[in-house]
Legacy VTK file of the C-alpha trace (Angstrom):
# vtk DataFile Version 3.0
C-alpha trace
ASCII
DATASET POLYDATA
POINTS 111 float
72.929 75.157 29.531
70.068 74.992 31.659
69.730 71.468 33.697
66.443 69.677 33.634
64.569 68.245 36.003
63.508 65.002 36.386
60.384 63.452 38.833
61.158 60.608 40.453
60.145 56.761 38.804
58.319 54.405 41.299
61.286 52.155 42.127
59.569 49.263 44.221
56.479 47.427 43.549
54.775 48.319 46.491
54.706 51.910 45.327
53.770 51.307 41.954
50.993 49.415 43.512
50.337 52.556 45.747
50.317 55.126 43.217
47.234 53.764 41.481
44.870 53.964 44.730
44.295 57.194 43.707
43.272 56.400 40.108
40.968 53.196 41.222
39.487 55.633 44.516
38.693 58.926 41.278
37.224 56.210 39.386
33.491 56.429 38.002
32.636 52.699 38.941
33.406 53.591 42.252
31.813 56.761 42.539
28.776 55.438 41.195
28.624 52.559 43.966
29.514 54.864 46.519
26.301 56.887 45.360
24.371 54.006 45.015
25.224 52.268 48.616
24.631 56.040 50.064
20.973 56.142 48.647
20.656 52.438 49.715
22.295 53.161 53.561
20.979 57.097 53.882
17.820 57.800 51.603
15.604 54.744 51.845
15.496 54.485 55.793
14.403 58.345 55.388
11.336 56.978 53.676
10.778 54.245 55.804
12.443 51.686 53.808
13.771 49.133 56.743
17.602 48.285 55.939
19.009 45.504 58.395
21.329 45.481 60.703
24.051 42.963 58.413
23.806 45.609 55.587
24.375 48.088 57.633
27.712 46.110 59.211
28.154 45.675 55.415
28.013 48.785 54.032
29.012 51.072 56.368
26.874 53.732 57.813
26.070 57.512 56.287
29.040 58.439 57.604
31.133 56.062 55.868
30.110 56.482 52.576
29.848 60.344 52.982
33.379 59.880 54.040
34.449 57.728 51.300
32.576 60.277 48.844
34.978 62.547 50.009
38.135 60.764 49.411
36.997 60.042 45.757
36.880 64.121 45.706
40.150 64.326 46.895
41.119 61.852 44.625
40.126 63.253 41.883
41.632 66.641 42.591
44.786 65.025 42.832
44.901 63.505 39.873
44.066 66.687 37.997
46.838 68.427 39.920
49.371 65.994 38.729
47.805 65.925 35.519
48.123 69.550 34.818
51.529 69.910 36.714
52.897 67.486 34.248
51.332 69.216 31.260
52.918 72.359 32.784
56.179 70.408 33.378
56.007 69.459 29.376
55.475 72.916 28.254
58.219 74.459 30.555
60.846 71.962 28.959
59.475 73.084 25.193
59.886 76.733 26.285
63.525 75.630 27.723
64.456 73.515 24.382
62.983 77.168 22.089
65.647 79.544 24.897
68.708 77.045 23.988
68.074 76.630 20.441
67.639 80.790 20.329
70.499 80.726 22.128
72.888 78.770 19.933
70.997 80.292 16.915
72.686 83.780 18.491
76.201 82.452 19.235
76.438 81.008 15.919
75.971 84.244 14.112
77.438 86.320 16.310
81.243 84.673 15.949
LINES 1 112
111 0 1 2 3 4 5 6 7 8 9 10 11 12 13 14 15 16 17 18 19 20 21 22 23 24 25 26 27 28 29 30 31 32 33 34 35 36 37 38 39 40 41 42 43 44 45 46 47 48 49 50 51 52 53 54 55 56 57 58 59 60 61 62 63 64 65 66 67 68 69 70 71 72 73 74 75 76 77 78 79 80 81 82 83 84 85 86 87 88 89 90 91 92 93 94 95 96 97 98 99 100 101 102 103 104 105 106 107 108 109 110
């Protein structure tokens, strides 16, 4: 018989807690502020819109919300790793569960 494997559960709070930054940082909300305080922080003092010095302390600079822009990417791609890897995971156990059944399907007519 062919042993499964098994991924390990979050066991403490804290990491349950930790495993959804991803999820809340992929999010569209935040992705959509993130745009939004980018056009506020980068585009309108291109065009001479004055943004102070407090929202600016704030909000970050370009760089910060470029930055953060990128961690939502990363984000994102992470999720649809693990998402996919798990799908894969799923369909290697069917695949596994078909091979024994064949298996005993074999031993039981061959005796």
């Amino acid at each position: 018989m062919i042993s499964q494997i098994t991924a390990e559960q979050p066991t403490s709070k804290l990491v349950k807690v930790l495993a959804l930054v991803p999820r809340a940082l992929a999010s569209k909300p935040h992705i959509i502020f993130l745009t939004l305080l980018g056009v506020f922080l980068v585009l309108l003092p291109l065009v001479g819109v004055h943004v102070s010095s407090f929202a600016e302390l704030v909000g970050g600079n370009y760089t910060n919300v470029t930055s953060d822009l990128g961690a939502c990417i990363a984000a994102g791609g992470t999720l649809h790793v693990i998402k996919s890897h798990r799908a894969h995971r799923n369909e290697i156990a069917a695949l596994r569960k078909l091979v024994e059944e064949l298996h005993e399907k074999i031993d039981g007519t061959a005796k």
